[in-house]
C-alpha positions in Angstrom: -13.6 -16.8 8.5 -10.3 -15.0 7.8 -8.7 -12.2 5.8 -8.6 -11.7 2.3 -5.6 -9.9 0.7 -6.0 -8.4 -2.7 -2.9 -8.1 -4.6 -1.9 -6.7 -7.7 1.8 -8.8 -7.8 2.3 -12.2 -6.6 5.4 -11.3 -5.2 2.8 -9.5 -2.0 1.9 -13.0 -1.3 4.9 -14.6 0.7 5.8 -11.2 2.2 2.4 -11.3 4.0 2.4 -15.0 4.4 5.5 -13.6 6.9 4.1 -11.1 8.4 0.9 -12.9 9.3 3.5 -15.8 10.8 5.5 -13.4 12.7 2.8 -11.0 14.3 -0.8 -12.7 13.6 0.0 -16.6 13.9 -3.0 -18.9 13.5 -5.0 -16.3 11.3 -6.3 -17.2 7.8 -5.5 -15.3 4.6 -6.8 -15.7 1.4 -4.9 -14.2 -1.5 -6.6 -12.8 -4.5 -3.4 -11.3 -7.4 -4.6 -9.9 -10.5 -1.7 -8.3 -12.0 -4.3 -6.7 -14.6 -6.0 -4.4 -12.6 -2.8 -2.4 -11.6 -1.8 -3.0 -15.3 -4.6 -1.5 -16.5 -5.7 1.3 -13.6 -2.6 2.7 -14.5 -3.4 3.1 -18.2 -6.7 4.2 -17.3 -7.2 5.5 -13.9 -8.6 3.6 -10.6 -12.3 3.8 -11.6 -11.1 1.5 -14.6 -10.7 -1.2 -12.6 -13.3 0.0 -9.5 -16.5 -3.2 -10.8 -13.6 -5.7 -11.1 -12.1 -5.2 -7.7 -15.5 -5.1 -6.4 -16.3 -8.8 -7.7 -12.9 -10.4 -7.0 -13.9 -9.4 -3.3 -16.9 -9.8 -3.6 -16.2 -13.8 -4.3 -14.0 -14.3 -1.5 -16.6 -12.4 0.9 -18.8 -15.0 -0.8 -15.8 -17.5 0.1 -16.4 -16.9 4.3 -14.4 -13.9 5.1 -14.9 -11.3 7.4 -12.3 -8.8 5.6 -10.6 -7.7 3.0 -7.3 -5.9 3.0 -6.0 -4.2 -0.6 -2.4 -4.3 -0.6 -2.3 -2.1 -3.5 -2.2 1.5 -3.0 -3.6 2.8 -6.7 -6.7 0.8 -6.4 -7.1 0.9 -2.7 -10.0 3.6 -2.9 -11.9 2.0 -5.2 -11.8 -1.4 -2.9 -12.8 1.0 0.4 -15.6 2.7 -1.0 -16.9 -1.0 -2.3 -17.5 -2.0 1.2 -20.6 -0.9 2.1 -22.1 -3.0 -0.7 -20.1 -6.5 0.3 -20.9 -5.7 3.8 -17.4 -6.4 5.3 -15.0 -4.2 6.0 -12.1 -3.5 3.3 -9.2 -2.0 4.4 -6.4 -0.1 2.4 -2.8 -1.1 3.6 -1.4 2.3 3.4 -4.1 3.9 5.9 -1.9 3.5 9.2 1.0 4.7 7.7 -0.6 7.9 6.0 -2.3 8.5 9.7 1.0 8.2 11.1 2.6 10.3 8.4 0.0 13.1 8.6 1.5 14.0 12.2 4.2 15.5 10.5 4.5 19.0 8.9 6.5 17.9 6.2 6.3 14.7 4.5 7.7 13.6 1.0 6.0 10.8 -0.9 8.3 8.0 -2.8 6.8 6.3 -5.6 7.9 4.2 -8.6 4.5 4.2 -10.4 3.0 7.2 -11.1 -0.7 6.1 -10.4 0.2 6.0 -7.0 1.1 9.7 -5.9 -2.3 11.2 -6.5 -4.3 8.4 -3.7 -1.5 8.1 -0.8 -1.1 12.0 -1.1 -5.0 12.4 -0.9 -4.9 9.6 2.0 -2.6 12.0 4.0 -4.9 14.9 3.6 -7.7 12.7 4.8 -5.8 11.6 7.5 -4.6 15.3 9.0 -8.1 16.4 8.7 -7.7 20.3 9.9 -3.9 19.9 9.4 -2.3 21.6 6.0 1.1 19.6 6.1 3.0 20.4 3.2 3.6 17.0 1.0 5.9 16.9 -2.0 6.7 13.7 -4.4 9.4 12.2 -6.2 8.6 9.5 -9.0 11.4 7.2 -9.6 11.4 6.9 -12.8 11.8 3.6 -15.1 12.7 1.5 -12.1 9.0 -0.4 -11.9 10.3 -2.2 -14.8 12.8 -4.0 -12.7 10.3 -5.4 -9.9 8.3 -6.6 -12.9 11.1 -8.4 -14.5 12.3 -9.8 -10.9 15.3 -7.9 -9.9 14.1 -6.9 -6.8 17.7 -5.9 -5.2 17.9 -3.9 -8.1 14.7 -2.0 -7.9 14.9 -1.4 -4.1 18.6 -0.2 -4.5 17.7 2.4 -7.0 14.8 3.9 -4.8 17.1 3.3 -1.8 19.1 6.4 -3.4 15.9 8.8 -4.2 14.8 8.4 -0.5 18.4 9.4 0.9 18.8 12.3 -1.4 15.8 13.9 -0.4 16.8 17.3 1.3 16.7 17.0 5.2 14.6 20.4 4.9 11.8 18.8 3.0 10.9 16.3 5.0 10.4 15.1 8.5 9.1 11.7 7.3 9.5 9.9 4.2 6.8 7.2 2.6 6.9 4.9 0.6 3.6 4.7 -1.5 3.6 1.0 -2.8 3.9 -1.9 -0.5 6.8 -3.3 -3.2 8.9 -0.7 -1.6 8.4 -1.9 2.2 12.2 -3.3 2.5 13.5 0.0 1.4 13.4 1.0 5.0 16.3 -1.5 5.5 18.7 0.3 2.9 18.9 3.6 3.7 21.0 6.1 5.5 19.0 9.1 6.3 18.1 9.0 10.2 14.4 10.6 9.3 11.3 8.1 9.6 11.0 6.4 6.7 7.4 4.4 6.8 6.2 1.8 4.7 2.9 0.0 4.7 2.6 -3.9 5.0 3.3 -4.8 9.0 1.1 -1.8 10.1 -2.0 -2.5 7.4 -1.6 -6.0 8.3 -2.2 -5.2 11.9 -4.9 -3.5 11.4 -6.7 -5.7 9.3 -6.1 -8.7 11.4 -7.5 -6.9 14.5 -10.6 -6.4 12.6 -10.8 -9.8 10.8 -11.0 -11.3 14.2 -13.5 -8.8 15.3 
């Protein structure tokens, strides 16, 4: 029984480990981190890593679990479309928040790793079905290297100042593309929405990992 969480930083594990304390008490995660497969699908594109990501779930489906949730939103299509062959459902943690986004007619996506534009942009296309909002980006550059070396104030700081510059007439809502960027939401000034991902994929994961 329980959830699996499949992270590409170890710093994801805690953060969840609160979540799942403060909204989904009593249920059972199971953390799988390879910091290699966003290392490399970023070099190399998603597909890269796609047989990888399948067998690290694949082992903790193995393990007793009745879902996965990929917290990682560069490889989080590869680990959806694997789930017909593990036979559990695998969720990606950015779908509620690119369903909730896609209401909007004007959305800007905040990233600081390029490999994650193209598949949260694509998510909020899926998600409007019919719709045609109009979706811009902005890359923060040369800031990913701070999360890695562990200046987190630093790193969410720097985006902090990308999200309040964007142009009130470019965006209703504002998203932040990696789950690294959640507690960016807490340091800005601009009244719009500004979404992240981890509380609402959790939810939605937990609701189906209890079935």
């Amino acid at each position: 029984m329980g959830l699996a969480l499949l992270h590409t930083s170890p710093v994801h594990v805690p953060v969840f480990d609160g979540l799942r304390d403060l909204d989904h008490p009593g249920l059972e995660l199971r953390h799988l981190v390879s910091e290699e497969l966003l290392a490399r699908a970023r070099a190399e594109g998603p597909e890269a890593v796609a047989g990888d990501v399948a067998r690290l779930m694949g082992e903790a489906v193995a393990a007793g679990v009745t879902a996965v949730l990929c917290t990682c939103s560069t490889i989080g299509g590869v680990a959806e479309a694997a789930a017909d062959a593990l036979g559990v459902p695998v969720l990606r943690v950015d779908r509620p928040m690119a369903a909730r986004a896609a209401a909007a007619d004007r959305i800007v996506v905040v990233a600081s790793v390029a490999s994650t534009l193209k598949p949260t942009v694509g998510l909020i296309r899926e998600e409007a079905g019919s719709r045609t909002p109009r979706i811009a980006t902005r890359l923060v550059e040369d800031v990913f290297e701070l999360f890695e070396a562990g200046d987190r104030e630093g790193y969410l700081d720097a985006v902090a100042v990308v999200v309040d510059a964007v142009p009130e007439d470019q965006a209703e809502v504002i998203v932040l593309a990696q789950a690294s960027l959640a507690d960016v939401a807490e340091r800005v000034t601009t009244r719009r929405p500004v979404l992240s991902s981890p509380r609402s994929g959790l939810a939605a994961a937990a609701g189906v990992a209890r079935g």
